[in-house]
C-alpha positions as a printed NumPy array, in Angstrom:
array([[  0.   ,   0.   ,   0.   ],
       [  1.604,   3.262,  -1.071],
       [  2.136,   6.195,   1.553],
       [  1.315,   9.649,   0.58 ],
       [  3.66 ,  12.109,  -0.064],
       [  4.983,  14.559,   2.427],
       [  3.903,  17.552,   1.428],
       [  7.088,  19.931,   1.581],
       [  7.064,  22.765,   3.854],
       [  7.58 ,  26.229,   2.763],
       [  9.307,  29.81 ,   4.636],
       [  7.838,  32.689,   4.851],
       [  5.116,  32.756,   2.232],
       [  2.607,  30.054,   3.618],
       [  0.103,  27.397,   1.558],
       [ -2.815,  28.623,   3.017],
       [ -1.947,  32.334,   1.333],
       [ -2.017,  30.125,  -2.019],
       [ -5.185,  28.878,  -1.724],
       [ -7.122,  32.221,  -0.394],
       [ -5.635,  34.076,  -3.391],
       [ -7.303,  30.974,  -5.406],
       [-10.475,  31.035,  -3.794],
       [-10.425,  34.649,  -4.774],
       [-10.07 ,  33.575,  -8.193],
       [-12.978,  30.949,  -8.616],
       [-10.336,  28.405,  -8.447],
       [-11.116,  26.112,  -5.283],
       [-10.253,  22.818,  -4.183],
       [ -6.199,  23.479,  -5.041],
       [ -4.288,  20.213,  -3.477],
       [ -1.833,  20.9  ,  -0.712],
       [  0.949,  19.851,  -3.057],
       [  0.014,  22.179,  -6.053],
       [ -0.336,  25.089,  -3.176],
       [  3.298,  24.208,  -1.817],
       [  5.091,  24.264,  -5.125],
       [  3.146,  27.716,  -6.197],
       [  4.386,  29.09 ,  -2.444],
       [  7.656,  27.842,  -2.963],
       [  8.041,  29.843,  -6.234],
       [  6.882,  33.139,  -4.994],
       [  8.865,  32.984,  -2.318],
       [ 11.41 ,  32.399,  -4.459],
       [ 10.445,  35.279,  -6.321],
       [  9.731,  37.434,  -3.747],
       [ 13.744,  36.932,  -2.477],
       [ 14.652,  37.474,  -6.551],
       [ 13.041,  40.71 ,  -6.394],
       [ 14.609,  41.628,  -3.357],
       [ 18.15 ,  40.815,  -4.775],
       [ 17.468,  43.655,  -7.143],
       [ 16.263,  45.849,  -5.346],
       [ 18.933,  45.826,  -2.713],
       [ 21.572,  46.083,  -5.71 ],
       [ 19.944,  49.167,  -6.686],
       [ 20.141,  50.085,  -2.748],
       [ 23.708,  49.632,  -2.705],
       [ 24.545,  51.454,  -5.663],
       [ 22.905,  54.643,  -4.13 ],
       [ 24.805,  54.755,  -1.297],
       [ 22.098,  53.813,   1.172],
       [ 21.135,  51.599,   3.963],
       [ 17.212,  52.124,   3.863],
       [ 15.48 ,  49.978,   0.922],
       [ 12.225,  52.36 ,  -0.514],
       [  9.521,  51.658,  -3.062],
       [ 11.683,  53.126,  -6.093],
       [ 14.152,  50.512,  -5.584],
       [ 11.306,  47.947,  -5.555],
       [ 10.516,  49.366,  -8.961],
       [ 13.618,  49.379, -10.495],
       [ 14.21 ,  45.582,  -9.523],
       [ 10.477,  44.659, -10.91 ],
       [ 11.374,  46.568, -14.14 ],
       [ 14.789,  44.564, -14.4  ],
       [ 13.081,  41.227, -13.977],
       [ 10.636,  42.657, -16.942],
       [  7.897,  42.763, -14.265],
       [  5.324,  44.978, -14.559],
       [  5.741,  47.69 , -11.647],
       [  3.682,  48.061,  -8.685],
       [  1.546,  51.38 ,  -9.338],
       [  0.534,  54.014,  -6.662],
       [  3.723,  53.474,  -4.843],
       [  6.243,  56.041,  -4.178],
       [  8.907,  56.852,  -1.899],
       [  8.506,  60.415,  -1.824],
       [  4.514,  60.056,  -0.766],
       [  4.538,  56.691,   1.239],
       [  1.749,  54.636,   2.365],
       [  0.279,  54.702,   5.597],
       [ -0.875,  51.398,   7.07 ],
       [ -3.274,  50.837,   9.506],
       [ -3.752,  47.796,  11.98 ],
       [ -7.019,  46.29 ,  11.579],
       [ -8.925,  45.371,  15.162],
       [ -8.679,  41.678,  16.036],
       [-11.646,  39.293,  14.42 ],
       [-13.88 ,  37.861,  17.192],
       [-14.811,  34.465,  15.549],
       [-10.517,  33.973,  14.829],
       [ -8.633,  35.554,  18.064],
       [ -5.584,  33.238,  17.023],
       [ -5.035,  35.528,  14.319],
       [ -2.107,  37.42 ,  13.7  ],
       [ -2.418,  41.092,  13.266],
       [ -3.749,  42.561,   9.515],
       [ -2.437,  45.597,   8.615],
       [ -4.443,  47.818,   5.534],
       [ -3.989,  50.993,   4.163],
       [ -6.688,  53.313,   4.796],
       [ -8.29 ,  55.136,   1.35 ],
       [ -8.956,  58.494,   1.471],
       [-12.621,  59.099,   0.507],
       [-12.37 ,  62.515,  -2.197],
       [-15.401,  64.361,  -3.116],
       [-15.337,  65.145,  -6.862],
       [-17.711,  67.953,  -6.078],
       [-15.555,  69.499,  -3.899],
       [-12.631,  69.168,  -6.124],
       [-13.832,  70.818,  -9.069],
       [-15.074,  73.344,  -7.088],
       [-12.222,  74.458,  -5.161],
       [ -9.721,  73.316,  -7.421],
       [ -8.678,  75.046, -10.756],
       [ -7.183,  72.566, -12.755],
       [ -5.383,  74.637, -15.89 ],
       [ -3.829,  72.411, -18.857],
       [  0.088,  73.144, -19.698],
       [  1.106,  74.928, -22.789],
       [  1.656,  72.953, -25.612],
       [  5.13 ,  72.603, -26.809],
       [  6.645,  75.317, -29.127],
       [  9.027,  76.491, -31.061],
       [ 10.677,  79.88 , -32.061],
       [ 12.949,  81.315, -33.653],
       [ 15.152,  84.802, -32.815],
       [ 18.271,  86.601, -34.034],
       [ 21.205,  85.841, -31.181],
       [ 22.819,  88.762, -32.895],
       [ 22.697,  91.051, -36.109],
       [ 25.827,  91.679, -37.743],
       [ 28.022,  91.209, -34.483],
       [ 25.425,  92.947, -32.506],
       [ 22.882,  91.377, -30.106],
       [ 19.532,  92.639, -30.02 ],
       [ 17.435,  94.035, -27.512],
       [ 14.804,  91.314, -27.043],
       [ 13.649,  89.108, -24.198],
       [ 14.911,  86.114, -25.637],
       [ 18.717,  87.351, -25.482],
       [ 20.457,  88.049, -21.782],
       [ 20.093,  91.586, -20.744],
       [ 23.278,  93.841, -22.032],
       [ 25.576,  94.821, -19.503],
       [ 24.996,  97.841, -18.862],
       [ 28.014, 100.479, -18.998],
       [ 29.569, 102.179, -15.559],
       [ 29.077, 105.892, -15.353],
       [ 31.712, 107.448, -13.211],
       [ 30.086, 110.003, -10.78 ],
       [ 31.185, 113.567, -11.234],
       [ 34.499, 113.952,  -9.621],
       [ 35.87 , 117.012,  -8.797],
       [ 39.414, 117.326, -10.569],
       [ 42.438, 116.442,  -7.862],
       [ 44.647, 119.588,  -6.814],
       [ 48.68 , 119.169,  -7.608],
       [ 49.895, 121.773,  -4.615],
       [ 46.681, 123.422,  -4.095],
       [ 46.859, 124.121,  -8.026],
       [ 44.16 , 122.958, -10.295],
       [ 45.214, 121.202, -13.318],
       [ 45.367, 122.575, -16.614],
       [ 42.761, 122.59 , -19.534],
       [ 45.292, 121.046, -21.801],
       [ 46.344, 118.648, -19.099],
       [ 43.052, 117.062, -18.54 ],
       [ 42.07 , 116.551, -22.262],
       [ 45.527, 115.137, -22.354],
       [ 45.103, 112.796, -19.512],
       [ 41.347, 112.082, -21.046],
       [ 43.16 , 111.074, -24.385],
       [ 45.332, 108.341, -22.53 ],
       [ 42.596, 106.985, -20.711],
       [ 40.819, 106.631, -24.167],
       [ 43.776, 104.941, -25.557],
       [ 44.292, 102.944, -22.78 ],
       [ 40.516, 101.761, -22.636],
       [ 40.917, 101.18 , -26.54 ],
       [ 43.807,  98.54 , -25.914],
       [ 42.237,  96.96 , -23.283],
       [ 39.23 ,  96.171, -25.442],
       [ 41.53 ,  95.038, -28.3  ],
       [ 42.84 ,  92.466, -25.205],
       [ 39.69 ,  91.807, -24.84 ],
       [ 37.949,  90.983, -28.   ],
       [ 41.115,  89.712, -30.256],
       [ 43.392,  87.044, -30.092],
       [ 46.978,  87.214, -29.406],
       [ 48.161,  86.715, -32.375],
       [ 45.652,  88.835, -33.956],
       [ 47.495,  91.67 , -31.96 ],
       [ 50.877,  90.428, -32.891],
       [ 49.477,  91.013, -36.237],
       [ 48.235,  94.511, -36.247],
       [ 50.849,  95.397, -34.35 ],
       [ 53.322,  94.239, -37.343],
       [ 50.887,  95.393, -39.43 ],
       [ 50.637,  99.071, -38.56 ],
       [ 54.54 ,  99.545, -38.07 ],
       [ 55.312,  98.256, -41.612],
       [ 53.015, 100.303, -43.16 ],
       [ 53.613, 103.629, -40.777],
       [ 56.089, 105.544, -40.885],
       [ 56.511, 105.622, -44.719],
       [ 60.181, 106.227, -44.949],
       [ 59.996, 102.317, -43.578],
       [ 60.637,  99.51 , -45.689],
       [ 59.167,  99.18 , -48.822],
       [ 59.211,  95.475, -49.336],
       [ 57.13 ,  95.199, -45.845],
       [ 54.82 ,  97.854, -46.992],
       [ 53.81 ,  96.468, -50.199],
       [ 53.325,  92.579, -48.308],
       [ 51.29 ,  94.306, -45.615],
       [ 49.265,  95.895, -48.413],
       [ 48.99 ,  92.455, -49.98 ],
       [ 48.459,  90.532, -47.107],
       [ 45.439,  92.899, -46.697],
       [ 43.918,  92.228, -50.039],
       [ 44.111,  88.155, -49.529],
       [ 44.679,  87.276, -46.228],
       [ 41.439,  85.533, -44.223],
       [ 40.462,  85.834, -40.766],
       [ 41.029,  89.259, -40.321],
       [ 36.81 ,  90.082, -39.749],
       [ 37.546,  90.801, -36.492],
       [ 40.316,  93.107, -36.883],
       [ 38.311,  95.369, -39.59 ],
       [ 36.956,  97.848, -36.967],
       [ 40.204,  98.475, -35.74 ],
       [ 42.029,  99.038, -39.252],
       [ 39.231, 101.259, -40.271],
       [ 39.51 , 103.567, -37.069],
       [ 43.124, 103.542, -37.403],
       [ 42.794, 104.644, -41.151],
       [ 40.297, 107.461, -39.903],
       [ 42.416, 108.586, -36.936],
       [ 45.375, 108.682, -39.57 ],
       [ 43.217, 110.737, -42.439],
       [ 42.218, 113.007, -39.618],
       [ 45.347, 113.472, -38.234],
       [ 46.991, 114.145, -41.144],
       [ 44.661, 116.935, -42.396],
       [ 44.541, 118.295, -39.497],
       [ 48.454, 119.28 , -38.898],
       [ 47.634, 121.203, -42.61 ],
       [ 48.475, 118.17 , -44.864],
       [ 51.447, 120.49 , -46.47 ],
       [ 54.344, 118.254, -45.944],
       [ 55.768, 115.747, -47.935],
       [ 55.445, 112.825, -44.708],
       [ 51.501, 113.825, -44.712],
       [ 50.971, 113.396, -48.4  ],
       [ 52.897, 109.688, -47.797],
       [ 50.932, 109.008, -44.897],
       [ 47.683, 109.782, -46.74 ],
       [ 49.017, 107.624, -49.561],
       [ 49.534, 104.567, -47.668],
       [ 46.323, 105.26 , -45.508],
       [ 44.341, 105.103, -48.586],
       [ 46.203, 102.193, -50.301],
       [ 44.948, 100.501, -46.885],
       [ 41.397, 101.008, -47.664],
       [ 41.628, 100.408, -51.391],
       [ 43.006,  96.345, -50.195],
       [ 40.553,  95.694, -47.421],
       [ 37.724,  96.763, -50.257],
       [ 39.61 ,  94.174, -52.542],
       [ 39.828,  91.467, -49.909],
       [ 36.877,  89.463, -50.817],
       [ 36.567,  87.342, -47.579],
       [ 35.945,  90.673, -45.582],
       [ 32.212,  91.805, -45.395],
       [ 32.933,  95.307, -44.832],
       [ 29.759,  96.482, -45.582],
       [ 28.038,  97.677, -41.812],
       [ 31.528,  99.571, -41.794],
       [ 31.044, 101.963, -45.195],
       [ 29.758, 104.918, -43.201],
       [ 33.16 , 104.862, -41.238],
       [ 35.145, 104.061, -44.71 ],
       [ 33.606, 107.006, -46.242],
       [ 34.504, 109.911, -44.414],
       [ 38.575, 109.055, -44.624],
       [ 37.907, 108.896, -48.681],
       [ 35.876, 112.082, -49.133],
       [ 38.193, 113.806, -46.437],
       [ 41.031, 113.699, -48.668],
       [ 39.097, 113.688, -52.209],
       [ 37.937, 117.278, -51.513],
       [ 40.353, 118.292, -48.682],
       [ 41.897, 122.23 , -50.068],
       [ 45.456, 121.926, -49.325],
       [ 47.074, 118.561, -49.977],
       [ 50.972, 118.13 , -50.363],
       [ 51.496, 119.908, -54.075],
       [ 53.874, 116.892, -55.077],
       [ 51.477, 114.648, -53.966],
       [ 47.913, 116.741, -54.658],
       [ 46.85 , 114.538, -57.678],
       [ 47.771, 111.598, -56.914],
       [ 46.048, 111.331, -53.908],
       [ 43.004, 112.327, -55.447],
       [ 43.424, 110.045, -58.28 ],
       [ 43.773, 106.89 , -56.005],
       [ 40.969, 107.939, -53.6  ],
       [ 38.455, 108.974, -56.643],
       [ 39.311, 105.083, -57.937],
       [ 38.823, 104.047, -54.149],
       [ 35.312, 105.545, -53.968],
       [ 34.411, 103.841, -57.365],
       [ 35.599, 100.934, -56.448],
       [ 33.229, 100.831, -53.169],
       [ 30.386, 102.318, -55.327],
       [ 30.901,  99.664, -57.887],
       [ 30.695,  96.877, -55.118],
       [ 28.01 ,  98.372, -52.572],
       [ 25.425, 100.829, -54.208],
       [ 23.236,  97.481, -55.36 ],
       [ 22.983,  96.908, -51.73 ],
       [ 22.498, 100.347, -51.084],
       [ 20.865, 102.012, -53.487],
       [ 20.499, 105.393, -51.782],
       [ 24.339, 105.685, -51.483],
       [ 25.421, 106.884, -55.365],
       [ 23.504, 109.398, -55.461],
       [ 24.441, 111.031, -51.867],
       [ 27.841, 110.484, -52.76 ],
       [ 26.891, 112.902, -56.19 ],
       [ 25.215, 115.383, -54.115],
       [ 27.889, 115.614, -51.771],
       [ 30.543, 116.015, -55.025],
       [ 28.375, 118.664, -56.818],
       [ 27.755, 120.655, -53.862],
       [ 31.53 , 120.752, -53.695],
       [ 32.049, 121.605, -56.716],
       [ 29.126, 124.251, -57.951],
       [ 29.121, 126.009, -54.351],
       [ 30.295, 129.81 , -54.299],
       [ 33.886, 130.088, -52.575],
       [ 35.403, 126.574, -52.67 ],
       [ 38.858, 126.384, -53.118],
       [ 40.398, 124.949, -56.846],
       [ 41.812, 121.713, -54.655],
       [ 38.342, 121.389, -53.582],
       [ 36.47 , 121.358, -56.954],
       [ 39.855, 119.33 , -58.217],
       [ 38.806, 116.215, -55.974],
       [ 34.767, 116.852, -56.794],
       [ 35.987, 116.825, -60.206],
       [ 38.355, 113.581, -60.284],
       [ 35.323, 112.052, -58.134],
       [ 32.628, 112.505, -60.848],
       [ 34.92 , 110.907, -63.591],
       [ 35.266, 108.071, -60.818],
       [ 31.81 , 107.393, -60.352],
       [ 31.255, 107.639, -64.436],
       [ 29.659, 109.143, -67.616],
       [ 26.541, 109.5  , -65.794],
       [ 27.685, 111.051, -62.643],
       [ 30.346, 113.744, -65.243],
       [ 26.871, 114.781, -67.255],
       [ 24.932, 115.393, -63.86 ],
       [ 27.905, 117.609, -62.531],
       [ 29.603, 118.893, -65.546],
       [ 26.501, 119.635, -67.722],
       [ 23.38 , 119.907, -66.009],
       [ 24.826, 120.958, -62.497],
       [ 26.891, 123.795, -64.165],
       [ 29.883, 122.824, -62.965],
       [ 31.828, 123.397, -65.997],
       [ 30.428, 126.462, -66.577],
       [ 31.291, 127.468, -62.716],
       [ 35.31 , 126.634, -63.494],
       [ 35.51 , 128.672, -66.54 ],
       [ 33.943, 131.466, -64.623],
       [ 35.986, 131.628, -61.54 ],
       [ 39.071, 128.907, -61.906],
       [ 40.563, 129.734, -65.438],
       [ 44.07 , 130.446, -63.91 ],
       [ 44.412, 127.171, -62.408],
       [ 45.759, 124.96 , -65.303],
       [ 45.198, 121.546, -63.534],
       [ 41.828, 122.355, -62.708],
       [ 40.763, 123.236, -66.376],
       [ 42.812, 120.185, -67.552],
       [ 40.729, 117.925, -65.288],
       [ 37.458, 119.431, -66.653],
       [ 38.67 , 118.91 , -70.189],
       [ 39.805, 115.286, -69.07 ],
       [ 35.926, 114.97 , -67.564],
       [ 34.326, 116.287, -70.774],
       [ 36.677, 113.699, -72.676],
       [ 34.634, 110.78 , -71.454],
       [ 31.413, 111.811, -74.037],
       [ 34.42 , 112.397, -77.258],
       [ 34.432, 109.505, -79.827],
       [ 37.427, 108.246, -80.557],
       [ 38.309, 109.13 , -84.646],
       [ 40.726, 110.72 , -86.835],
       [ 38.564, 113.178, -88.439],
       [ 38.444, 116.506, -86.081],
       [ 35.869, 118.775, -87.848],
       [ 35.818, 122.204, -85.941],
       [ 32.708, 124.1  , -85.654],
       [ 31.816, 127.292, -88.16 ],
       [ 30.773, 130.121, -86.709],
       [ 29.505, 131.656, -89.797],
       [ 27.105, 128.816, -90.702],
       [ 23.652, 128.687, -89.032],
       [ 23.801, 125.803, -88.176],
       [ 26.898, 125.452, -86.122],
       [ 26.413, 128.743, -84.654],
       [ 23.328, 127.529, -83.123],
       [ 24.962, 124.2  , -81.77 ],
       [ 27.906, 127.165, -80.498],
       [ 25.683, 129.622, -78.853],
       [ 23.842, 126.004, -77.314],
       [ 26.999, 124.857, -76.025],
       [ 28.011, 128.035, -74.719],
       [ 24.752, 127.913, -72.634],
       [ 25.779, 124.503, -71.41 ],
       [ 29.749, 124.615, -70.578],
       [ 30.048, 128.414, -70.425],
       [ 32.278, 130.336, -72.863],
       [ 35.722, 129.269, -71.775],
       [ 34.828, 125.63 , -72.528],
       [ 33.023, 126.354, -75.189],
       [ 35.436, 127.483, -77.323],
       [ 37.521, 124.893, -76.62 ],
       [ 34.684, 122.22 , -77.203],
       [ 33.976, 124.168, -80.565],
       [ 37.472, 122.502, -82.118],
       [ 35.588, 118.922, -82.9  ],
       [ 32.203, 119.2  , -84.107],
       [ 31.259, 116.121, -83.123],
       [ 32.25 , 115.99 , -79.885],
       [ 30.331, 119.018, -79.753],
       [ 27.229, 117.466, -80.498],
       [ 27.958, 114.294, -78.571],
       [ 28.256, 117.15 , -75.201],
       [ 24.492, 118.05 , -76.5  ],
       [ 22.808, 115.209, -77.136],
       [ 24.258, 113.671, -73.629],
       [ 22.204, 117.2  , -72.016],
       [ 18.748, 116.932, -72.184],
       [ 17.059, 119.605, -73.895],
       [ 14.379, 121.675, -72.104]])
């Protein structure tokens, strides 16, 4: 007769737990064996999960296990995770009162659920939705600039020194001449520390070099003419551009302002405007927020009275080619900027008591800009007829007019001079006179057609 099996006793998880949870689950009359083997395995489970769980303990650095570690172990073992349990709101448990019919019981402990009125809720409670995920876009900065706008930090604002009364040297206060010299180094020095600042070290090294190749003049050639070149190809040098342009100004100014009579001034101005002329011909340079500080230096010496007599023409020669170089390259982009440039050059040249240098430069600047700009001035502005009233002595001054008025002469072998005693031509003479006054005129009169080329380039009223 065979003996029945011992059924094998488990630890801490119990058989009679098995079989409540399967009387829960319509699923009576479980065996004693099949409840031992399914308490076995949780329990087996149960320390598995624990395992886990006090890995993940460890590995924080602490001693108490909570219900995030619990979590992490169930999602390791691909267990779905225990919901409504965390260890930053944990449960409390309550112990339940003893059962009268069962006082061998042990104690049951429950947690208590809090009863919530919906009424109440929505009534007290104003539940708002969160904003929907955006996106937008905003300039972190405009040509080197950053704007104003709340997207951007705030700019730092600049310090304002208090008004200080000036320091007495022996009860003596100082000078006039001595402040606005003292003011001038603390500009200078403030200048240099922002270079530190904002450039490189080698950039430095390489203004540095830069400037004392090309300044003094009486330096070496061979290192002016590479600085010049190195300016006209070199890359990288955006963020030295400011800096070359104020030193160009500073240098213009200067220059012109000690009376521009010497032969050093008319080489510094040379070299100062050979500088601009390569940093408009360096193409990786966008020099363009920068014209209305290149401008100034160019017209400065274009219309300047009194520049060095050995040097007077060409200086304006190279800064009328200059300016029509940056017109050439910029007035798409800026449309309004030929004709202010014009206005500027007429008013020079057409306004009562300018000096012959003067009307020289507005002169070689209207052949710069072109044939256009030359009949605007010339012809229908009345500067021609303005020269030969006032400036007939000055021989380079007529020659540059005649040079001007070359631009609308065809080029031929045949020179056919105008008759006076025909009708005809003495009409086109007494026309032209009204145009280009008498002086030029007459001297127009030698080539008929040119004549008539001067007329039919003025519009007629």
């Amino acid at each position: 007769m065979n003996k029945p099996r011992p059924v094998p006793q488990t630890g801490v998880f119990k058989a009679d737990s098995i079989k409540d949870v399967a009387e829960s689950l319509n699923l009576p009359n479980i065996s004693d064996a099949v409840a031992s083997a399914l308490a076995s395995d949780v329990e087996y489970r149960i320390h598995q999960v624990i395992q886990e769980a006090a890995r993940f303990m460890r590995h924080g650095r602490r001693t108490i296990m909570t219900t995030t570690d619990i979590e992490q172990a169930l999602r390791v073992l691909n267990i779905e995770p225990l919901y409504g349990h965390s260890s930053h709101n944990p449960p409390n448990f309550k112990r339940a009162l003893p059962f009268p019919h069962a006082p061998t019981a042990g104690s049951v402990y429950f947690v208590e659920d809090e009863e919530i009125d919906f009424d109440r809720v929505l009534r007290e409670e104003k539940i708002t939705l969160p904003k929907g995920v955006s996106w937008t876009a905003h300039w972190l900065a405009v040509e080197g600039v950053q704007p104003l706008i709340p997207e951007n930090p705030p700019a730092i604002p600049k310090e304002i020194a208090p008004d200080v009364k000036p320091a007495l040297t022996n009860g003596v206060a100082p000078t006039p001449a001595l402040a606005a010299t003292k003011k001038a180094e603390q500009q200078l020095q403030q200048q240099q520390q922002l270079v530190k600042q904002v450039l490189s070290r080698e950039l430095q090294l390489y203004y540095t070099r830069l400037t004392s190749s090309l300044l003094p003049p009486g330096s070496d050639l061979t290192k002016r003419d590479a600085a010049l070149a190195s300016l006209r190809s070199d890359a990288g040098l955006q963020a030295l551009l400011p800096y070359l342009i104020k030193w160009v100004g500073d240098g213009v100014v200067r220059g012109l302002k000690d009376g521009g009579l010497s032969e050093t001034d008319g080489k510094v101005l040379e070299v100062l405007i050979s500088v601009t002329g390569s940093l408009l011909a360096n193409q990786t340079l966008f020099v363009e927020p920068y014209l209305h500080q290149m401008l100034p230096p160019i017209l400065s010496t274009l219309l300047h009275s009194s520049l060095p007599p050995t040097h007077a023409t060409l200086l304006r020669t190279s800064a009328a080619q200059t300016l029509s170089r940056l017109l050439t390259e910029h007035s798409t982009t800026y449309p309004s900027l030929s004709p202010r440039i014009m206005k500027t050059l007429l008013l020079a040249l057409v306004s009562p008591g300018k000096s012959s240098g003067t009307r020289h430069g507005a002169i070689r600047g209207l052949v710069a800009i072109g044939k256009e700009a030359v009949r605007k001035g010339l012809l229908e502005g009345g500067g021609a007829k303005v020269v030969g009233t006032e400036c007939v002595d000055d021989a380079s001054l007529v020659a540059a007019v005649m040079d001007a008025l070359r631009i609308f002469r065809s080029s031929t072998d045949m020179v056919d001079s105008l008759d006076a005693s025909n009708p005809a031509d003495a009409a086109v003479i007494d026309e032209l006179k009204s145009v280009l006054g008498d002086y030029f005129a007459e001297k127009v009169a030698q080539d008929a057609a040119w004549a008539r080329t001067i007329l039919g380039a003025t519009p007629q009223p």
